[in-house]
C-alpha positions as CSV (number, residue, x, y, z in Angstrom):
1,X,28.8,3.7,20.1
2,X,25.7,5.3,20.1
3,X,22.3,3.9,18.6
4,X,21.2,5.3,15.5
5,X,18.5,7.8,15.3
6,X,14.7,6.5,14.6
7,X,13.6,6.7,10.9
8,X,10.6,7.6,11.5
9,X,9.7,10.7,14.7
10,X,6.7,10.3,16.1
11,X,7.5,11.8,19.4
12,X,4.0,13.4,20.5
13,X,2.0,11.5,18.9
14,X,-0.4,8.7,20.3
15,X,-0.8,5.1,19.2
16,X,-3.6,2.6,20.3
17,X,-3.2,-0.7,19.2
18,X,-5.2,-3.7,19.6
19,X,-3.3,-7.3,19.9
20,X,-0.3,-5.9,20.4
21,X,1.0,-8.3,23.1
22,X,2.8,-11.0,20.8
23,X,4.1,-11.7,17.2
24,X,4.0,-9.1,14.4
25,X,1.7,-6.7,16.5
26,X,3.9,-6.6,19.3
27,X,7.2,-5.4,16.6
28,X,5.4,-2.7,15.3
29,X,4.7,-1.3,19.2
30,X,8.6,-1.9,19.6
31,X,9.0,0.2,16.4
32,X,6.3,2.9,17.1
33,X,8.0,3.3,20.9
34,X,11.6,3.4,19.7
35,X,10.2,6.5,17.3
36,X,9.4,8.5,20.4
37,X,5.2,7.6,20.4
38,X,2.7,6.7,23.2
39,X,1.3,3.7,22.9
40,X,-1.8,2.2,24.4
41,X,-1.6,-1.4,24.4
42,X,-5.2,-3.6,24.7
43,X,-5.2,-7.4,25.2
44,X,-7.1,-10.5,26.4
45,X,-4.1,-11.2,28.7
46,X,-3.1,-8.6,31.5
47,X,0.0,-10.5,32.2
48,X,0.7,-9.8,28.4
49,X,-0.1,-6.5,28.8
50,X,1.9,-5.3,31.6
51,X,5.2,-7.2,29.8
52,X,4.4,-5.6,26.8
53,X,3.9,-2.1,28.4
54,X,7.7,-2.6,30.6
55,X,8.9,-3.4,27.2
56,X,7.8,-0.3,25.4
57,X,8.9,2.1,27.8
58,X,12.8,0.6,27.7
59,X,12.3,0.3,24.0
60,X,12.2,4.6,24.1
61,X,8.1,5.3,24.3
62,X,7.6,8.8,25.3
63,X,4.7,7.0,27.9
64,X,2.9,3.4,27.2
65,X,0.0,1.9,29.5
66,X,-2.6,-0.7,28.7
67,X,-5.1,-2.8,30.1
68,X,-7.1,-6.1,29.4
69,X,-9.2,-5.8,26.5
70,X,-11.5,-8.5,24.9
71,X,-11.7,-7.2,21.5
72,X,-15.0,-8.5,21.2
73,X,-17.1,-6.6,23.7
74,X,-17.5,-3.3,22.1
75,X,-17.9,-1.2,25.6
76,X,-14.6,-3.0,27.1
77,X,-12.9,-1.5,23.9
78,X,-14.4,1.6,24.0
79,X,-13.5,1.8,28.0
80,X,-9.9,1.4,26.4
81,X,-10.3,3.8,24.2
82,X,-11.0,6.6,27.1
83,X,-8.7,6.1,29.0
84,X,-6.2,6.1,26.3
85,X,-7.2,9.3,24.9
86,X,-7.5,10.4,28.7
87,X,-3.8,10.1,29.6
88,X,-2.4,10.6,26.1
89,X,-4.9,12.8,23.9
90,X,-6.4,12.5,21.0
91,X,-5.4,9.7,19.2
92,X,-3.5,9.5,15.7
93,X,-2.9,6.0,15.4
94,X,-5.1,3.2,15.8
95,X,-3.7,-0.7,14.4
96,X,-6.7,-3.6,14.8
97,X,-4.3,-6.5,15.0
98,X,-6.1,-9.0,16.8
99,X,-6.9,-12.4,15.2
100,X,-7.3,-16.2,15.4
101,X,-6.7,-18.6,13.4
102,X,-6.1,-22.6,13.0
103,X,-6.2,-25.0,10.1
104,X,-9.9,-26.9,9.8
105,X,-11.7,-28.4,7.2
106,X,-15.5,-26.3,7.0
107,X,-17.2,-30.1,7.4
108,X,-15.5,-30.6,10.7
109,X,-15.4,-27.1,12.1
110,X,-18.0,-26.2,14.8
111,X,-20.5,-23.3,13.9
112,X,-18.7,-21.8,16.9
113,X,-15.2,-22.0,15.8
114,X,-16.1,-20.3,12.5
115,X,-18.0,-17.4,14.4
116,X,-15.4,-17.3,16.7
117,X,-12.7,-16.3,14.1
118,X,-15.1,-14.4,12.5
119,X,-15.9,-12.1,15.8
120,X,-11.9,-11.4,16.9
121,X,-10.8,-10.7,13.4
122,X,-13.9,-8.5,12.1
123,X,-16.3,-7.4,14.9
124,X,-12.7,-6.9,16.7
125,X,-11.7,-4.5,13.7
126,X,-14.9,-2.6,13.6
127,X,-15.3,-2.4,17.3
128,X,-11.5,-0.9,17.8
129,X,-12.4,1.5,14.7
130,X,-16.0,2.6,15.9
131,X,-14.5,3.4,19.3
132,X,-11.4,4.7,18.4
133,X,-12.5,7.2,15.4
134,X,-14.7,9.2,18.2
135,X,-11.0,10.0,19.8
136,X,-9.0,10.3,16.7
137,X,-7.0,13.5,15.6
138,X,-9.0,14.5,12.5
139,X,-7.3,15.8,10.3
140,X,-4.7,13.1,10.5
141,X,-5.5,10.3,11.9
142,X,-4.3,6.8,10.5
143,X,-6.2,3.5,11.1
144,X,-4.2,0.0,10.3
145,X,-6.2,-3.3,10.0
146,X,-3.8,-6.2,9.9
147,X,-5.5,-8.4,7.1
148,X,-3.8,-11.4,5.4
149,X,-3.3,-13.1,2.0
150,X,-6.5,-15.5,2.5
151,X,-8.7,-12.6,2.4
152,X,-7.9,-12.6,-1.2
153,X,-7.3,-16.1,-2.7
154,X,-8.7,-19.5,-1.4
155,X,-6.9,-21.6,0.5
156,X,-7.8,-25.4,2.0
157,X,-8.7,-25.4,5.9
158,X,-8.6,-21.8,6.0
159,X,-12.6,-21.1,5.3
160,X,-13.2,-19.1,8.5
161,X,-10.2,-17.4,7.8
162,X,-10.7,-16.4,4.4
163,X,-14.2,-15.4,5.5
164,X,-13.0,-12.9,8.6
165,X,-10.3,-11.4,6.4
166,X,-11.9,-10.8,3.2
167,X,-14.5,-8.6,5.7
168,X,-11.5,-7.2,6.9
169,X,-10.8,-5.8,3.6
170,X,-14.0,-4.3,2.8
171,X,-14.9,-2.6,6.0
172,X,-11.2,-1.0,5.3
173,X,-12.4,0.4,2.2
174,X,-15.7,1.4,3.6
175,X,-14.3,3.1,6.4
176,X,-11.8,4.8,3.6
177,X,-14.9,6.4,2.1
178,X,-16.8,7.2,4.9
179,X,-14.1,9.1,7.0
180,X,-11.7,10.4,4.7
181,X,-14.0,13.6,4.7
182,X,-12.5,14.4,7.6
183,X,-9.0,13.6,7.1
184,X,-9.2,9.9,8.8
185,X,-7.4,7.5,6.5
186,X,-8.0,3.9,6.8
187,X,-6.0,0.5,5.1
188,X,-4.3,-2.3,5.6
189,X,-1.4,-4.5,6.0
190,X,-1.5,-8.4,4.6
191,X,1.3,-9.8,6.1
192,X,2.5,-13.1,4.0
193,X,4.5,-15.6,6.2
194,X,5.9,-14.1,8.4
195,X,9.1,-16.3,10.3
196,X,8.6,-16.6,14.3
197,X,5.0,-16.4,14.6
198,X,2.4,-18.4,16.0
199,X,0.6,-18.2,13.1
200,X,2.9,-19.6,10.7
201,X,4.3,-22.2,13.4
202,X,0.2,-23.3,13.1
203,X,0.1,-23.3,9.3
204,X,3.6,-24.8,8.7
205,X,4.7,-26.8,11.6
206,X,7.2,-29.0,10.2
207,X,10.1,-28.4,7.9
208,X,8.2,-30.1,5.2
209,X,5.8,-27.8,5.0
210,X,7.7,-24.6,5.7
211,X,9.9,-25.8,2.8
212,X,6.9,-26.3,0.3
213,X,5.6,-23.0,1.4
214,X,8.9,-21.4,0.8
215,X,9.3,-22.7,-2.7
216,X,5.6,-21.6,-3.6
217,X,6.5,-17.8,-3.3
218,X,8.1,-15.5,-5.5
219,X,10.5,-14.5,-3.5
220,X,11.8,-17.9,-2.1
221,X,12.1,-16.5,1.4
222,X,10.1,-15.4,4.4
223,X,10.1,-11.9,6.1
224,X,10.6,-11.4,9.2
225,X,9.2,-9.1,12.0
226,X,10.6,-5.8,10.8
227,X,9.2,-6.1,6.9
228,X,5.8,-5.3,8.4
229,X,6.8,-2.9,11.1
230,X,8.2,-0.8,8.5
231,X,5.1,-1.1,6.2
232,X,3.3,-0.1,9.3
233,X,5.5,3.0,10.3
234,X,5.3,4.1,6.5
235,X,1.5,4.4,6.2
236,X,1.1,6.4,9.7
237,X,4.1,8.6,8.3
238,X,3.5,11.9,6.5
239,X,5.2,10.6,3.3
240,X,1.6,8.1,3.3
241,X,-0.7,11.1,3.8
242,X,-1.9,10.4,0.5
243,X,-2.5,6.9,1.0
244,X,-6.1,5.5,2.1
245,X,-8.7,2.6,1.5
246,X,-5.2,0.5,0.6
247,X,-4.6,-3.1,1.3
248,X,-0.5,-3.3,1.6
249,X,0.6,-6.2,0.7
250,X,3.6,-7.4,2.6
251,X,3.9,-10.9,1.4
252,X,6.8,-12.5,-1.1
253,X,4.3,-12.6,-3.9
254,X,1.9,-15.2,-2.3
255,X,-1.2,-14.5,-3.7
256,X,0.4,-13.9,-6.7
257,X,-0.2,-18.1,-7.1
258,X,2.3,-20.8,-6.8
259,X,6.4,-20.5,-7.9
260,X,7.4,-23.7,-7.3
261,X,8.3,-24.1,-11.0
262,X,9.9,-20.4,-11.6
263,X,13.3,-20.7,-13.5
264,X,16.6,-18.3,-13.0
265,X,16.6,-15.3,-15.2
């Protein structure tokens, strides 16, 4: 029995993604290789790296590479960004997926720990988007941010969180403005809880709690993996081509507030 086709084709064309090494990031490279693209993989971990670049090319990539990347240090990123655009060419697809996150209250959380958060999940965005636009295929060229649900609602424990994402959103938006003159479109994905990640595992790491956060959403269930892979193959598709400054969310209605109480129709 043969495997069915990819839904999406995006044989020729070249992805750079940053954080791509584990968790959601790491489906959507799957996803992006099995539709026929090159992907350029960046990470803090080489080990990572070279897994996730073995993986990609079984998974159907037309090539895939990578190297160690602190998302941070703006010339290590734009060093990645060369020698992506070197082997592949220009680039039409650039996802910003790094991030950081655990659960602390502001009055015990070192000045450090905030700016620390706030530097991988917003100086990383911007620095992957600075570098990267200079090598992007314009017209045509999509930029993902992976965002979340705190950048728009308030949540306990979560302050540098909320902070880093809620920047997240906006440079999105500026970056929408600025470059769609060119053809460059720019959003976002807000993934809600996703099951199997490191990130929920942190913010729900008992039953209890994955059970109280279950009940909160509208949609009484978690996604998985694949809900925001196809979100992210969508908006680098041509059927988003009219889609920009966006923030997709992906989330079972969670910042839609709490439906704990929601009765059958």
């Amino acid at each position: 029995m043969t495997a069915p086709a990819p839904r999406y084709d995006m044989k020729g064309k070249t992805c750079f993604m940053s954080g791509a090494t584990s968790g959601i990031n790491e489906q959507i490279a799957r996803r992006f290789a099995e539709a026929g693209a090159k992907v350029f993989v960046v990470s803090r971990s080489i080990e990572k790296v070279e897994r996730t670049v073995a993986m990609l090319k079984e998974a159907g990539a037309e090539d895939a590479a990578g190297q160690s990347v602190d998302a941070r240090s703006y010339p290590d990123v734009e060093a990645a960004v060369e020698a992506c655009a070197e082997k592949f060419g220009p680039i039409d697809m650039v996802l910003a997926g790094q991030a950081g996150n655990f659960p602390a209250g502001a009055a015990q959380m070192s000045a450090n720990a905030f700016k620390s958060v706030v530097d991988i999940d917003l100086l990383g965005t911007f620095n992957v988007f600075r570098a990267a636009v200079h090598k992007a295929r314009r017209p045509g060229a999509s930029f993902i941010a992976i965002t979340a649900p705190q950048a728009k609602r308030p949540w306990l424990f979560q302050s540098h969180v909320c902070a880093a994402k809620a920047g997240v959103n906006m440079l999105v938006q500026c970056l929408a403005m600025e470059w769609g003159i060119e053809g460059v479109r720019v959003n976002a994905i807000s993934p809600g809880p996703i099951d199997g990640t490191e990130g929920m595992d942190r913010l729900a790491p008992n039953e209890e709690m994955r059970e109280r956060y279950r009940k909160a959403l509208a949609l009484k269930a978690f996604g998985n993996r694949d809900d925001i892979a196809d979100a992210a193959l969508w908006l680098t598709s041509e059927g988003a081509d009219y889609v920009t400054g966006t923030i997709l969310e992906v989330e079972g209605g969670t910042t839609l507030g709490d439906a704990s109480d929601a009765m059958k129709i």
